[in-house]
DODRENKOL-904139 format. One record per residue: x, y, z of N, C-alpha, C, O in turn; residue number from 1; residue in one letter. Coordinates in steps of 0.1 Angstrom, whole numbers, plus 2048, in hexadecimal, padded with zeros to 3 digits. Each point is the difference from the previous one (the first is absolute). Example, Ala and Ser with C-alpha at 12.3 -4.5 7.8 and 13.67 -1.06 7.14 Angstrom:
2
nX_nY_nZ_caX_caY_caZ_cX_cY_cZ_oX_oY_oZ_i_aa
884_7C7_84E_7F7_80C_800_809_80C_800_80A_800_807_1_A
7F2_80B_7F2_809_80B_800_7F8_80B_808_805_80B_801_2_S
END
This chain:
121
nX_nY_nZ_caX_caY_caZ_cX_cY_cZ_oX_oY_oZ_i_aa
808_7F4_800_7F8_80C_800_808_80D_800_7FA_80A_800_1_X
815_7F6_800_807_809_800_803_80A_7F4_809_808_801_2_X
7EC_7F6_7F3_802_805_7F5_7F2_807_7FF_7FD_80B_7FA_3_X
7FA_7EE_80D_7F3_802_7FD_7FE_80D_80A_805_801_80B_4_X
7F1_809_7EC_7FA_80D_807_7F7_7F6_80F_7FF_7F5_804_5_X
7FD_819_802_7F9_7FE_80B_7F4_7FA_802_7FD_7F6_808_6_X
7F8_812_7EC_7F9_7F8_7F7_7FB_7F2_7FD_7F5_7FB_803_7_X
816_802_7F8_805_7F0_7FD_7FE_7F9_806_7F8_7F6_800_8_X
813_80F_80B_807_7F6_807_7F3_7FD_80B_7FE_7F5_806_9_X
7FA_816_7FC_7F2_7FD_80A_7F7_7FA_7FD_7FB_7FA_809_10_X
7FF_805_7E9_7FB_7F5_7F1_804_7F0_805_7F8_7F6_801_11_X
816_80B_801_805_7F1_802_800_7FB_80C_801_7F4_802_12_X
7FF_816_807_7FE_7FD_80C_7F3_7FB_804_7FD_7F5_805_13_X
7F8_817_7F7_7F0_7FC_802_7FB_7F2_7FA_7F7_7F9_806_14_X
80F_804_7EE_7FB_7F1_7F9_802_7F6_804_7F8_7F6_7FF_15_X
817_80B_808_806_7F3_807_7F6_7F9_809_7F6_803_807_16_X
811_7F2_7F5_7FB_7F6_80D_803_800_80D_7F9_7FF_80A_17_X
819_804_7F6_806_7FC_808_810_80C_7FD_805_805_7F6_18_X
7FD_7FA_815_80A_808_7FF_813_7F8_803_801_7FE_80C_19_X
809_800_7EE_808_7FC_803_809_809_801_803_808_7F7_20_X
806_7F8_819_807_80D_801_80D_7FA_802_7FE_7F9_80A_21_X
80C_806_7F3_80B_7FB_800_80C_808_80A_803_80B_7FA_22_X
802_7F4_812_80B_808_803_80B_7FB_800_7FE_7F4_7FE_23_X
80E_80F_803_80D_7FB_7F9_806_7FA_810_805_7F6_802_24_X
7F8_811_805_805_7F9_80E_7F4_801_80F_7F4_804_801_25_X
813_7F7_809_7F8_802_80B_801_811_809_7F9_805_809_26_X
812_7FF_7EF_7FE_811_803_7FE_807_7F6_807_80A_7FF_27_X
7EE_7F4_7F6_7FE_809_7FB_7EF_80A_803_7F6_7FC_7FA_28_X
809_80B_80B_7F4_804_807_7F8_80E_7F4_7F5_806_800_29_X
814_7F9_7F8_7F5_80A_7F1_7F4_7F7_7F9_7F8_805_7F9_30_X
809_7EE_80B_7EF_7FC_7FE_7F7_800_806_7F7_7F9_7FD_31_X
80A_80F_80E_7F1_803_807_7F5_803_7FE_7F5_7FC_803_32_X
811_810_7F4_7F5_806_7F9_7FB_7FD_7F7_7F4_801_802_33_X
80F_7FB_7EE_7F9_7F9_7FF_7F8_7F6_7FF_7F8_7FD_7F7_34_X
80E_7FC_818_7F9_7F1_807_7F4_806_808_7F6_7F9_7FF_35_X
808_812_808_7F6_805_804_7F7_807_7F4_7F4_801_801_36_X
813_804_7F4_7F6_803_7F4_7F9_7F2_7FC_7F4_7FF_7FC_37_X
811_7F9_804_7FB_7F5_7FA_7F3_7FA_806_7F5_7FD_7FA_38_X
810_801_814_7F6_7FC_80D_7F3_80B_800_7F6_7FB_804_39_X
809_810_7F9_7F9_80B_7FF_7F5_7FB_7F4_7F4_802_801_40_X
813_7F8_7F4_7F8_7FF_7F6_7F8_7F4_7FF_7FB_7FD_7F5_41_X
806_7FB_819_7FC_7F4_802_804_7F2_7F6_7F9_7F8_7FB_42_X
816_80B_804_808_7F5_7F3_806_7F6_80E_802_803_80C_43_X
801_7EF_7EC_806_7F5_806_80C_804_800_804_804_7F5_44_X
803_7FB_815_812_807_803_805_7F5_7FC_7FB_7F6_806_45_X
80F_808_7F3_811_7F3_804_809_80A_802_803_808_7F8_46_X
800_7F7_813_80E_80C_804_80E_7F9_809_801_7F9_80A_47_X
806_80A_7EF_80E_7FE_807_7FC_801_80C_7F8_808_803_48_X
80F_7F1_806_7FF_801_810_80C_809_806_80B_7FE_806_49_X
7F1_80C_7F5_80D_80B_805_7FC_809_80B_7F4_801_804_50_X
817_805_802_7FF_806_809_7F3_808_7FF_7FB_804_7F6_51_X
800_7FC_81C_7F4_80A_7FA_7F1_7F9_7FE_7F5_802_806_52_X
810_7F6_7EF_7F2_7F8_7F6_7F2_7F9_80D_7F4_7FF_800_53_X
816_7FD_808_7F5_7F8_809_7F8_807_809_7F8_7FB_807_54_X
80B_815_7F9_7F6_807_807_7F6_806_7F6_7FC_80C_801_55_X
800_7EA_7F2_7F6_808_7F6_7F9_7F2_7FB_7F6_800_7FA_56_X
812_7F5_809_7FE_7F5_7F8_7FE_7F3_80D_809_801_808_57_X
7ED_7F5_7F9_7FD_7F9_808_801_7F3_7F5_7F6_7FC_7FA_58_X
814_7FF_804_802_7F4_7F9_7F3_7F4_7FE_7FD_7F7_809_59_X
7FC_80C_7E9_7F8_7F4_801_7F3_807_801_7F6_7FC_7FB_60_X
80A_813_80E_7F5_806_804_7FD_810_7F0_7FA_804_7F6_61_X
80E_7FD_813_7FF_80E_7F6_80A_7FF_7F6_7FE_809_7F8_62_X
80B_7EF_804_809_7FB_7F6_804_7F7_803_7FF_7FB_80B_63_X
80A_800_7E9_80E_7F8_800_80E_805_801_803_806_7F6_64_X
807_7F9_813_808_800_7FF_80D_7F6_7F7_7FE_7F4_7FE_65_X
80B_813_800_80D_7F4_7FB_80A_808_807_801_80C_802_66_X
809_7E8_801_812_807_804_801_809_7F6_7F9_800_7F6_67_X
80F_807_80D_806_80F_7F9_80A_7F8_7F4_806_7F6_803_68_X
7FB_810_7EF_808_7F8_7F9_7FA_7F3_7FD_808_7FA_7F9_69_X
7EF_800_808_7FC_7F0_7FB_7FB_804_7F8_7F7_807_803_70_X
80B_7F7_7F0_7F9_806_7F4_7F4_7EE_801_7F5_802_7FB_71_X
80C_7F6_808_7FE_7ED_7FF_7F5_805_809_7F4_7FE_7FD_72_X
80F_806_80C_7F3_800_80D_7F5_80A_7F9_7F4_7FD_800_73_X
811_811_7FA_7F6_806_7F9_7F6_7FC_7F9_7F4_802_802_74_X
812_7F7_7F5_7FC_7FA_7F5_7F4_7F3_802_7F7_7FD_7F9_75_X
80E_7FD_817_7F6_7F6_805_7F6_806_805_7F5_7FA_800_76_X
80A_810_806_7F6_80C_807_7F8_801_7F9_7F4_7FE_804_77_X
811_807_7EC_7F6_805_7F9_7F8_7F2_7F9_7F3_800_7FF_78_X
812_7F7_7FE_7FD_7F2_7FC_7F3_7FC_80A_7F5_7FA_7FC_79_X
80F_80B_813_7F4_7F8_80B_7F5_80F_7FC_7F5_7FC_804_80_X
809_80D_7F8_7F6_80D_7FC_7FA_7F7_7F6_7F4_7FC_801_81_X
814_800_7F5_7F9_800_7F0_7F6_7F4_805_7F4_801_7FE_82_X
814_7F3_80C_7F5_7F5_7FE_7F7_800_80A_7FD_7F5_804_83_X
7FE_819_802_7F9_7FF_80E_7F8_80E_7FE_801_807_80A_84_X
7F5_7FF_7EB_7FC_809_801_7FD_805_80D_806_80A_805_85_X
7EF_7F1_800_7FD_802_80C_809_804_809_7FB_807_808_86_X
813_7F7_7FA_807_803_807_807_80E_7FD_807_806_808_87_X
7F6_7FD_7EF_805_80C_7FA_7F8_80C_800_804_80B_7FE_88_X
7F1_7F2_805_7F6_80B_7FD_7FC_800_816_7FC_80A_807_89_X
806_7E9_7FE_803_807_813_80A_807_803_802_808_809_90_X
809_7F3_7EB_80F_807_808_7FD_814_7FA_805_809_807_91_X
7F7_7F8_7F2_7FB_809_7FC_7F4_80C_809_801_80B_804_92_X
7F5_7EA_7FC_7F9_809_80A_806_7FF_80C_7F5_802_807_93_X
814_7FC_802_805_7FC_809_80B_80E_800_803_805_80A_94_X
803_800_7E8_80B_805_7FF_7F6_80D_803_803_808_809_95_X
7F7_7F8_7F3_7F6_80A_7FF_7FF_809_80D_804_80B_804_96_X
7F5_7EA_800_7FB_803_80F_80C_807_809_800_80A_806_97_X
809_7EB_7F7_80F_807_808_800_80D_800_800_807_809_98_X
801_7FC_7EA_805_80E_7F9_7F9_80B_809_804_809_806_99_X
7EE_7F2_7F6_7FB_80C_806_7FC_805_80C_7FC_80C_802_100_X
806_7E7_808_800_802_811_810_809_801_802_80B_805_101_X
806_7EF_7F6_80C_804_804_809_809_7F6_80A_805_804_102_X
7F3_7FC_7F3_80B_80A_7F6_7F5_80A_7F6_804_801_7F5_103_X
7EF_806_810_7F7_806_7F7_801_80D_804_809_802_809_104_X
7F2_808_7F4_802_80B_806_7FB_803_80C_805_807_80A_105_X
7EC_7F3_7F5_7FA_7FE_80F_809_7FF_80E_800_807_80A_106_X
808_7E9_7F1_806_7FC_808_80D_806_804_806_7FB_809_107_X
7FF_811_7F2_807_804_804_7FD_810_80A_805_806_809_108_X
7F2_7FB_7EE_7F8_80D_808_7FD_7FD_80C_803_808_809_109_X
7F5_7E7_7FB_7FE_7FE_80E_80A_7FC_807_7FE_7FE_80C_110_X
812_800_7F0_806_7FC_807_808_80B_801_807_7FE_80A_111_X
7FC_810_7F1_803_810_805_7F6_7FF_80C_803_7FD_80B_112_X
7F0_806_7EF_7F5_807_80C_801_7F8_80F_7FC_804_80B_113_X
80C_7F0_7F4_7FF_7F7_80E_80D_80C_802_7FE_80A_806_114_X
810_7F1_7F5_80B_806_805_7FE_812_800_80A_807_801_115_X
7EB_7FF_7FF_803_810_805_7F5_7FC_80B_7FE_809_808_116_X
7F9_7E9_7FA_7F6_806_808_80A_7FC_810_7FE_805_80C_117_X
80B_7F0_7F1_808_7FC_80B_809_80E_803_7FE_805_80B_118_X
80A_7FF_7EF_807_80B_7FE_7FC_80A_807_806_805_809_119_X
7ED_7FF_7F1_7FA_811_805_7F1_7FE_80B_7FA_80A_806_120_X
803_7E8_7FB_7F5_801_803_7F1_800_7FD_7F7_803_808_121_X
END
């Protein structure tokens, strides 16, 4: 998607089934975002298990994870999506749900309004 406009690249994102996010190691922490865009849009995650990843991703629940680097484990992730519709379309609503208790704007607004009401009162 690195060539593709914004446009596009949101086209490809909205249609998908599923989203496959690849990170190069267990410290790479620039796919958060968008692993939380993805989860937002109620898509089936396969995400590298990198740093970070497990406080967005509930293995099995709200995605699949793989070791960081197993291109073999990815590729089985997506294999267990293709032959398990059903499982793709909970991991999805599931991603969903995450997103929006925990990473929506709401959710951040109520979690300011707690820390000023502790704060100030």
């Amino acid at each position: 998607l690195s060539d593709a406009s914004d446009a596009q690249a949101a086209g490809i994102l909205y249609h998908a089934e599923a989203i496959l996010l690849p990170l190069c190691s267990a410290q790479t922490p620039r796919g958060l975002v968008p692993l939380v865009e993805a989860m937002q849009l109620g898509k089936a995650i396969i995400v590298s298990d990198a740093s970070g990843v497990r406080e967005f991703v509930n293995e099995g629940k709200s995605g699949l994870l793989a070791p960081a680097g197993d291109a073999r484990a990815m590729v089985s992730a997506l294999d267990r999506l293709k032959a398990d519709p059903g499982l793709t379309s909970r991991l999805g609503d599931e991603a969903r749900a995450h997103a929006e208790a925990h990473h929506s704007q709401n959710a951040a607004a109520e979690f300011f309004a707690r820390i000023i009401e502790a704060w100030f009162g």
